[in-house]
C-alpha positions as CSV (number, residue, x, y, z in Angstrom):
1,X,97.7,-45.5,-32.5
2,X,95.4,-43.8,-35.2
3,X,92.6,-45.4,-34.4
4,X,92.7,-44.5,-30.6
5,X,93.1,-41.1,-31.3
6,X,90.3,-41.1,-33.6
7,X,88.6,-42.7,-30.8
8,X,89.7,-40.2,-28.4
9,X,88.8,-37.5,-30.2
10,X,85.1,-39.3,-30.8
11,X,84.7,-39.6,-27.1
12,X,85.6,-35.6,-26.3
13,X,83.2,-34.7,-29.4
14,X,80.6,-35.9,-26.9
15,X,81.3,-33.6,-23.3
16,X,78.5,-31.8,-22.8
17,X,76.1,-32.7,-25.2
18,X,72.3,-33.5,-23.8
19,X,71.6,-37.4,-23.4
20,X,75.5,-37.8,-22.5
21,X,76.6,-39.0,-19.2
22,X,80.2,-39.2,-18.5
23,X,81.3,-41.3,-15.9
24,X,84.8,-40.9,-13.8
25,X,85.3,-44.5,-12.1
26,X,88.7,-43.6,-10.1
27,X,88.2,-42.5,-6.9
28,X,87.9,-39.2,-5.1
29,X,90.9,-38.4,-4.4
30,X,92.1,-39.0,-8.7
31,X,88.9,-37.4,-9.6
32,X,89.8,-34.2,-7.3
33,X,93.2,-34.4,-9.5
34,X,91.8,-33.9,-12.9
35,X,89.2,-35.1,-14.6
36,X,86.5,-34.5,-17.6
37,X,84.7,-31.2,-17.5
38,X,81.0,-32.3,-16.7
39,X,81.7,-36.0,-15.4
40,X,80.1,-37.4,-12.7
41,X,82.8,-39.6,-9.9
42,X,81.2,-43.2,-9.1
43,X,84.2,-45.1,-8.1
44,X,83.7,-48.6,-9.3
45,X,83.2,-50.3,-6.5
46,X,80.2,-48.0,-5.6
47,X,78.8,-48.2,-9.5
48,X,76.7,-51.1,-8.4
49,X,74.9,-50.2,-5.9
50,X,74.3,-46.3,-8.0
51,X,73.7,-47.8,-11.2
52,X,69.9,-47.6,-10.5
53,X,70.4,-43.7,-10.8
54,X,71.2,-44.0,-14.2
55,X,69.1,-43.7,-17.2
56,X,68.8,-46.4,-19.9
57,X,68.5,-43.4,-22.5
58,X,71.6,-42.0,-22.0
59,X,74.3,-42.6,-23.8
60,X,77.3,-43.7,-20.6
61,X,80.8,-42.6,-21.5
62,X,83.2,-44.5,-19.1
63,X,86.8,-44.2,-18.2
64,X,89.3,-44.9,-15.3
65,X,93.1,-44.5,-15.0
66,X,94.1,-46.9,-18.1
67,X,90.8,-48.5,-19.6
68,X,90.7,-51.9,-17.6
69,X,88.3,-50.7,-15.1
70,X,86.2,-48.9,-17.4
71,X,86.0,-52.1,-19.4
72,X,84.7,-53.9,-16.2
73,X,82.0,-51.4,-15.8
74,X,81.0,-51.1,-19.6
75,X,80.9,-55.3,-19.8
76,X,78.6,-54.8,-16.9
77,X,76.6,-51.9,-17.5
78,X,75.8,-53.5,-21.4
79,X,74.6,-56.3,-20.3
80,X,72.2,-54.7,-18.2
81,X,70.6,-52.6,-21.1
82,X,72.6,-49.2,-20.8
83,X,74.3,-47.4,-24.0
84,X,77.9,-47.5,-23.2
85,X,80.9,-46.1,-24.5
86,X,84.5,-46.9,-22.9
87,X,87.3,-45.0,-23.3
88,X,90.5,-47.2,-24.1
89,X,93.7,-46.3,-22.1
90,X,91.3,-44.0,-19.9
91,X,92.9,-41.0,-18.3
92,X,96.9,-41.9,-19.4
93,X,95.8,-42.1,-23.1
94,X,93.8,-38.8,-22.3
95,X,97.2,-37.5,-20.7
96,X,99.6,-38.3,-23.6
97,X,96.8,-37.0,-26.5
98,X,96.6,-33.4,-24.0
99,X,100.2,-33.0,-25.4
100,X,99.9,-32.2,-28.9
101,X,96.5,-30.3,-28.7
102,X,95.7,-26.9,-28.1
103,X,95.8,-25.6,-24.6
104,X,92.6,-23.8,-24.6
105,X,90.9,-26.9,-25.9
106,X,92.7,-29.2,-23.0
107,X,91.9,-26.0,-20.6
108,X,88.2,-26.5,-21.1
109,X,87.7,-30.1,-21.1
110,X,90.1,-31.0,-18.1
111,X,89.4,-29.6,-14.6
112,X,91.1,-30.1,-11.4
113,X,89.6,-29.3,-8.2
């Protein structure tokens, strides 16, 4: 449990920052529920066919609802030369971790439309 916090806490470290891409790979509808301040929605099954808009020098931060898509899509996206990072247990680990942090902090990194 440590180390996915740590891991966690790595991948938010990153929002914003130039060169960083992050990447919401639920759909429309899940994204419209919550999601990371800043990320871009391409729903999986669309990531193929946009993957061409994305650069090769950024670094891709990739999540889903509970890491198994995301996984898909950084296997995929790694193999074809893009710097990847997936977030394990996507938005549910991000979910549970939102509960023992500071609201302001959860406040400006999660936004629902």
């Amino acid at each position: 449990m440590e180390e996915q916090n740590t891991q966690l806490y790595e991948f938010l470290e990153r929002l914003g920052k130039p060169g960083c891409i992050f990447i919401d790979l639920r759909t429309p509808q899940e994204f419209r529920e919550g999601h990371l301040a800043g990320a871009v929605n391409i729903p999986y099954d669309d990531l193929a066919k946009k993957k061409s808009r994305l650069r090769r020098q950024d670094q891709l931060f990739l999540y889903c609802d509970r890491g198994n898509v995301s996984l898909m899509a950084y296997r995929d996206l790694k193999r074809d030369g893009f710097q990847v990072t997936n977030l394990w247990g996507g938005v549910y680990a991000l979910e549970k971790a939102f509960g023992s942090m500071d609201q302001k902090f959860v406040d400006m990194v999660w936004k629902k439309n």
